[in-house]
LOTORKOL-658661 format. One line per 4 residues: number of its first residue (from 1); their letters; for each residue x, y, z of C-alpha. Coordinates in steps of 0.5 Angstrom, whole numbers, padded with zeros to 4 digits. Layout:
NUM) a) X,Y,Z; ...
This chain:
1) xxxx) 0012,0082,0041; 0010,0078,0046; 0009,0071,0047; 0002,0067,0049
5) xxxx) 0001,0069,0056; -0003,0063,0059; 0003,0058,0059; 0010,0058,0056
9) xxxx) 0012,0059,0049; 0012,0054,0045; 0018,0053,0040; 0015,0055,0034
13) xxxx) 0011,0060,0037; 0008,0065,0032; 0006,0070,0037; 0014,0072,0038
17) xxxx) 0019,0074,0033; 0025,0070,0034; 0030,0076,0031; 0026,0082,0030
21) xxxx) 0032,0085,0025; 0029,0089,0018; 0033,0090,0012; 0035,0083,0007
25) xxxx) 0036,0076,0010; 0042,0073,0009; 0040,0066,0008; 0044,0060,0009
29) xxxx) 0040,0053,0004; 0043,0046,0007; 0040,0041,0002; 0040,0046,-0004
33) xxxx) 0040,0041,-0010; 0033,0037,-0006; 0025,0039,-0007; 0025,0044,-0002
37) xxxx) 0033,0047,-0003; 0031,0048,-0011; 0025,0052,-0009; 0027,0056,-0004
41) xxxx) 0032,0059,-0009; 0027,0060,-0014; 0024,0064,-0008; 0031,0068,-0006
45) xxxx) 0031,0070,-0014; 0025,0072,-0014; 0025,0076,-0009; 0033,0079,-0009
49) xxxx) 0030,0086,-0005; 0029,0080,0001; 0034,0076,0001; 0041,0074,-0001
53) xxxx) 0043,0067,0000; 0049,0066,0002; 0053,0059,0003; 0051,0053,0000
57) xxxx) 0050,0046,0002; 0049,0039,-0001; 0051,0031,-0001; 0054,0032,-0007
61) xxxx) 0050,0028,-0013; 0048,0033,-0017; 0054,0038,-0017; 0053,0041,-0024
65) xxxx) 0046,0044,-0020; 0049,0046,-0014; 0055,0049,-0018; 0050,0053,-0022
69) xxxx) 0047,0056,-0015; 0052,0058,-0013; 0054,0062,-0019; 0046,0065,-0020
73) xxxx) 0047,0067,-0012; 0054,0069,-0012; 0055,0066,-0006; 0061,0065,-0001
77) xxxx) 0061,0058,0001; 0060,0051,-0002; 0059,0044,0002; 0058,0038,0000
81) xxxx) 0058,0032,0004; 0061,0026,-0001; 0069,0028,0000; 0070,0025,-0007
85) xxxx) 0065,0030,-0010; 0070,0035,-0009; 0074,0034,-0015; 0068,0034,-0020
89) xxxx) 0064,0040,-0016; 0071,0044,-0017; 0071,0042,-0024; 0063,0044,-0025
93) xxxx) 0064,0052,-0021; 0070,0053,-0026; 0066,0052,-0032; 0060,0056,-0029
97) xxxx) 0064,0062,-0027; 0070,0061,-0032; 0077,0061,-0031; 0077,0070,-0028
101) xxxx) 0073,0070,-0022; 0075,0067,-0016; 0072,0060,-0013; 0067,0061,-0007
105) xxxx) 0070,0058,-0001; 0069,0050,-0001; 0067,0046,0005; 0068,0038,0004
109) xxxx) 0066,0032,0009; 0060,0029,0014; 0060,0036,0018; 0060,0041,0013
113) xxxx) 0053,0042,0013; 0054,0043,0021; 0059,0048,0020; 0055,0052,0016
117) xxxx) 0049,0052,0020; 0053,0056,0025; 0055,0061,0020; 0054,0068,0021
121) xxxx) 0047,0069,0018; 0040,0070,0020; 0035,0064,0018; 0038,0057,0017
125) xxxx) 0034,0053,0012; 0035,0046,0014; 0032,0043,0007; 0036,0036,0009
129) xxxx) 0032,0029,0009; 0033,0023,0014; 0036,0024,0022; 0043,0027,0019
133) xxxx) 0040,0034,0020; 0041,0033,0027; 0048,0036,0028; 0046,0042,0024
137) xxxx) 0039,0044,0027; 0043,0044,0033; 0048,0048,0030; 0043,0053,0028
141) xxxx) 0041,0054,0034; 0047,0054,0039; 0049,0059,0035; 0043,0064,0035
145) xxxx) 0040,0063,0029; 0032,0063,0026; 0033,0056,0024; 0027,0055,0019
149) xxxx) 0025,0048,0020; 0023,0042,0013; 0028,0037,0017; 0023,0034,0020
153) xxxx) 0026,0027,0023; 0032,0032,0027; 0026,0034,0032; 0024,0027,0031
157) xxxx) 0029,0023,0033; 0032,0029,0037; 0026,0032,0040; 0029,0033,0048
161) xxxx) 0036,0035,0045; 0032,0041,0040; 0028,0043,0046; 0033,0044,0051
165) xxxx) 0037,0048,0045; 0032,0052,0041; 0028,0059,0045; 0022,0060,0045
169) xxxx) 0019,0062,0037; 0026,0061,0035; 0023,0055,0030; 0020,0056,0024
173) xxxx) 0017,0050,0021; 0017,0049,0013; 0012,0043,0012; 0006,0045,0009
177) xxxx) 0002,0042,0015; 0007,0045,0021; 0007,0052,0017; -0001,0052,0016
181) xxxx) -0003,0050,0024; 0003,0055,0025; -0001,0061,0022; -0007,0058,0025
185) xxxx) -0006,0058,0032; -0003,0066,0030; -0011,0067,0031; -0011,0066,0039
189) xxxx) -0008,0062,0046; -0006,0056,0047; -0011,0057,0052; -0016,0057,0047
193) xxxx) -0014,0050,0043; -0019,0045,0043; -0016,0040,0038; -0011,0040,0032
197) xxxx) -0012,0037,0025; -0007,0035,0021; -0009,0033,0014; -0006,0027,0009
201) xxxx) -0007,0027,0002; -0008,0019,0003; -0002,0018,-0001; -0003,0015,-0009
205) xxxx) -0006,0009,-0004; -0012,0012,-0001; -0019,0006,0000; -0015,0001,-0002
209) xxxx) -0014,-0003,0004; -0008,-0008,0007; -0009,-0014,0003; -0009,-0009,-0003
213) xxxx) -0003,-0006,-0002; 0001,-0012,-0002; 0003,-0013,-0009; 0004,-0006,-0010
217) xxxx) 0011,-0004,-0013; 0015,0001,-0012; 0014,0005,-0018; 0006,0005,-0015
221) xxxx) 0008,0008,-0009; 0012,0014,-0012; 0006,0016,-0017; 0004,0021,-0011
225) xxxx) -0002,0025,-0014; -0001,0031,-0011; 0006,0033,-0010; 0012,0032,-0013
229) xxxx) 0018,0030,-0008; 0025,0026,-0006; 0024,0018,-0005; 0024,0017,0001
233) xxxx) 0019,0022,0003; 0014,0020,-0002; 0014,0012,0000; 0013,0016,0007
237) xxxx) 0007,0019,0005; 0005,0013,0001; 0005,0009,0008; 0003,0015,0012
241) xxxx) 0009,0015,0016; 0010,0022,0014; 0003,0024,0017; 0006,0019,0024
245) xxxx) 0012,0023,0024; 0008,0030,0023; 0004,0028,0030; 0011,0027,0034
249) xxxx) 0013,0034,0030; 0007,0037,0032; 0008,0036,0039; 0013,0038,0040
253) xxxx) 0013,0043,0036; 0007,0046,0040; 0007,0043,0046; 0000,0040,0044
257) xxxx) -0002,0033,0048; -0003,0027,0043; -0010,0026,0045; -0011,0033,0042
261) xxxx) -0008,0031,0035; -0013,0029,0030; -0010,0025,0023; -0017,0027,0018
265) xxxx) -0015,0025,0009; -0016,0031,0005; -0015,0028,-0002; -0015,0035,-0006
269) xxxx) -0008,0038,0000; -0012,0044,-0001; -0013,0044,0007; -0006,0044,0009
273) xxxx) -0008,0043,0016; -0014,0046,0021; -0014,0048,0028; -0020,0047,0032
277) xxxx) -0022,0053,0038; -0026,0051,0044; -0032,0056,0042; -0033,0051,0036
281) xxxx) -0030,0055,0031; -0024,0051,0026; -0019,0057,0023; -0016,0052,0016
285) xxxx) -0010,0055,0012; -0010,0053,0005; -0007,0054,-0001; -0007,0050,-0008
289) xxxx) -0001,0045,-0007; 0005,0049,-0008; 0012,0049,-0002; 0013,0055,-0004
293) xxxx) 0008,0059,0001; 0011,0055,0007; 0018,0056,0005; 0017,0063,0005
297) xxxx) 0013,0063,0011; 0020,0059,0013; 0023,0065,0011; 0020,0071,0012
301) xxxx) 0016,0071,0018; 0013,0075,0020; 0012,0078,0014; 0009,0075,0008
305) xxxx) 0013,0074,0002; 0008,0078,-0004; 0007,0073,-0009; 0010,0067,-0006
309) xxxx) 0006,0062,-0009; -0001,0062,-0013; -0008,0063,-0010; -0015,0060,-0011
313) xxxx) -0018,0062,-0017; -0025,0063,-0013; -0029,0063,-0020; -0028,0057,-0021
317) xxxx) -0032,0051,-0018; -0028,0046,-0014; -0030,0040,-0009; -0025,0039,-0002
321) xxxx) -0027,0032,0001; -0025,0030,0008; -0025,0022,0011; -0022,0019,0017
325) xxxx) -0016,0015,0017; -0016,0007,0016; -0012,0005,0022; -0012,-0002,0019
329) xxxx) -0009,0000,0012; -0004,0004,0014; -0003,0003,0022; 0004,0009,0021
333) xxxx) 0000,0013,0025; -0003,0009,0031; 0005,0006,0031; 0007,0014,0031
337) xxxx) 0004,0017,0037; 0006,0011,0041; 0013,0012,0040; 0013,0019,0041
341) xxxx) 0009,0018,0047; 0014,0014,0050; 0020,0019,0048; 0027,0018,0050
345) xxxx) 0031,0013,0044; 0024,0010,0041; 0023,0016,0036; 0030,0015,0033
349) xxxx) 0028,0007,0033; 0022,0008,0029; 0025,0013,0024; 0032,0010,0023
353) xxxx) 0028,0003,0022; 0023,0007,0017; 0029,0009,0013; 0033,0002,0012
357) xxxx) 0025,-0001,0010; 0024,0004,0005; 0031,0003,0002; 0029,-0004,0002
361) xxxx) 0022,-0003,-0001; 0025,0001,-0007; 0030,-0004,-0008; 0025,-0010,-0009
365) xxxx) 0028,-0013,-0002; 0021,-0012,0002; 0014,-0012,0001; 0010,-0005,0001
369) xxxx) 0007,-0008,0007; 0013,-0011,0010; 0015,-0004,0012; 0011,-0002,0018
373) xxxx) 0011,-0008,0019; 0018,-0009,0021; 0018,-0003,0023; 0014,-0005,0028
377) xxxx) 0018,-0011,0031; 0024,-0007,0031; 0020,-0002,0035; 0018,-0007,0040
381) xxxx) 0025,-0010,0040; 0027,-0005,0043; 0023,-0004,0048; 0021,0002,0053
385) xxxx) 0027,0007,0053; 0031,0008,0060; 0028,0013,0064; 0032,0018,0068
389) xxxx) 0038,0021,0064; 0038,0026,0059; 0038,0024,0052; 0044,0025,0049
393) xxxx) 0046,0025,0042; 0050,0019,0043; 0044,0016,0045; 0040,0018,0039
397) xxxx) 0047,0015,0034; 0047,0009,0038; 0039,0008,0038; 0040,0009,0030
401) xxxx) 0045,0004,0029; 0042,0000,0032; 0035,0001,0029; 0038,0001,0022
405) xxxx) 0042,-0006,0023; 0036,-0009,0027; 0031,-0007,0021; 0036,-0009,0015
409) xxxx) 0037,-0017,0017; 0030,-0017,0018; 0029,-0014,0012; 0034,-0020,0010
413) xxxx) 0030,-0025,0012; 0024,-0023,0010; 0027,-0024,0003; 0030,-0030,0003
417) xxxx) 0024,-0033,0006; 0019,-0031,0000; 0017,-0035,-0006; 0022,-0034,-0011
421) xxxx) 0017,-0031,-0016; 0014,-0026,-0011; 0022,-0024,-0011; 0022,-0023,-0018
């Protein structure tokens, strides 16, 4: 199939399938144990005529889980990223698989999960959290694989380097809000895109403005209403920097200018995102919240995965509501677009700083408005990147470095300077 002929192909191009290739997809799950890697195996083993796992990746906390995956999928490889996890993961396989069956290969450090991303497969699920997904998405596509997308912050903090490595339709994306307006634009030409909406559900703190945020705890910021998730990504949906970062995402992912990338509140998240056409007609792609339908997508495209996930029953009466974004309360966004309109370093400072702040919030040292706002001095700190030289990934490690020492003594300071109840 060929790609949208009004201008080049974008990265993740519905109109174009990457690796045609039929038959069962071998299937490499980097972050198995996390939201999206549990899920993806729960489709994988519901669907064994489509796909076959085939190596295992993990940072290494939960091994008793990652080796009863590798028993279920019978796979060839195992990683973890913690070396000091080796010694109980072994111990966990030997107990799921008993003392006749051989191991599977195990792979041990900070690269593994690199290493097996540009081993031979079709599709590279990069189900990782945080901006150490870098190396393996690039790996992926270096080495020619369909690289099905939840990674989110390595095309973040990554943008040119992912660019430069990926071709055109070889990036599926797997958020729920990227999977939705990459089915929708499916229906025409990049030509004939007016606007591209993506949806937030509004966190657990929706109407409540600044000055009612400033108590929140941590406890209150992960009771997300709608999905269940890790950490760190839930806080980010509770800030919207998750919504800020999936504009960056967006686009890059469709080439889509950022004036033409709207952020509308859809409390229920049965909208997952909508593309606007230049005729006036608005395609909207949704689907009760579930991950398993974008994974599947992630997967499987161009094909659907049949029973993926559930659908709407249309029997029964239901309410979806829309409201615009509270640029006061959760300024995220506004932050967001800057940073990756002034591209280079800047995205990695924004989402590098983000999660020191998050760790610090969770752990009593930060104010739940005093994310964004150190994220914003961190980011005005570092200022407008260089122009003129290629982005390296040595750039992004050392802007990362940076970020996260700058964000962590301001976070630092801002604790030593409250009240020692407000401490407590």
């Amino acid at each position: 199939m060929g790609g949208m002929s009004d201008s080049p192909a974008s990265l993740a191009d519905p109109h174009i399938v990457f690796d045609p290739n039929g038959g069962r997809r071998d299937i490499v799950v980097l972050g198995s144990t996390g939201s999206i890697g549990t899920q993806a195996i729960d489709l994988v083993l519901r669907n064994p005529d489509l796909f076959r796992v085939t190596a295992l990746s993990a940072a290494g906390g939960r091994v008793a889980l990652l080796a009863e995956q590798a028993r279920r999928l019978r796979v060839r490889t195992v990683a973890v990223a913690r070396e000091d996890a080796v010694p109980a993961l072994r111990e966990a396989l030997r107990a799921e698989y008993g003392t006749a069956e051989p191991l599977p290969e195990l792979l041990a450090g900070p690269e593994a999960a690199t290493e097996l991303a540009g081993s031979d497969c079709h599709t590279v699920l990069n189900g990782i959290t945080g901006s150490i997904g870098l190396a393996p998405t690039l790996a992926a596509l270096e080495a020619g694989r369909t690289l099905a997308l939840a990674n989110k912050e390595s095309l973040i903090v990554g943008g040119p380097l992912v660019k430069a490595a990926a071709a055109p339709g070889q990036i599926i994306p797997v958020d729920s809000e990227h999977a939705a307006l990459f089915q929708a634009l499916a229906a025409g030409t990049r030509a004939d895109v007016r606007k591209l909406v993506v949806t937030a559900s509004g966190g657990p703190f929706r109407g409540r403005t600044r000055a009612e945020l400033a108590d929140v705890t941590p406890e209150d910021a992960l009771a997300h209403p709608t999905w269940a998730m890790g950490p760190v990504i839930t806080v980010n949906s509770a800030t919207l920097v998750n919504k800020g970062l999936e504009v960056i995402e967006a686009h890059l992912l469709y080439d889509i200018p950022f004036e033409q990338i709207e952020v509308v509140v859809h409390p229920q998240s049965y909208v997952h995102s909508m593309v606007e056409f230049t005729d006036g007609s608005t395609l909207a792609q949704a689907t009760p919240p579930d991950m398993r339908g974008p994974i599947a997508i992630g997967l499987g495209w161009p094909q659907r995965v049949p029973e993926a996930a559930a659908a709407f029953d249309w029997t029964k009466a239901s309410s979806w509501e829309f409201f615009p974004l509270d640029t006061e309360a959760f300024p995220s966004v506004g932050l967001a677009r800057k940073v990756g309109a002034l591209g280079g370093t800047a995205p990695a400072v924004f989402n590098a700083a983000n999660e020191e702040c998050v760790e610090a919030f969770l752990s009593g040292r930060l104010p739940f408005n005093g994310i964004m706002d150190t994220v914003t001095e961190v980011v005005a700190e570092h200022g407008t990147p260089r122009t003129g030289t290629p982005l390296t990934v040595a750039d992004v490690l050392e802007a990362e470095t940076w970020a996260r020492a700058r964000a962590r003594d301001m976070a630092h300071t801002f604790s030593e300077e409250r009240p020692a109840e407000a401490r407590a």
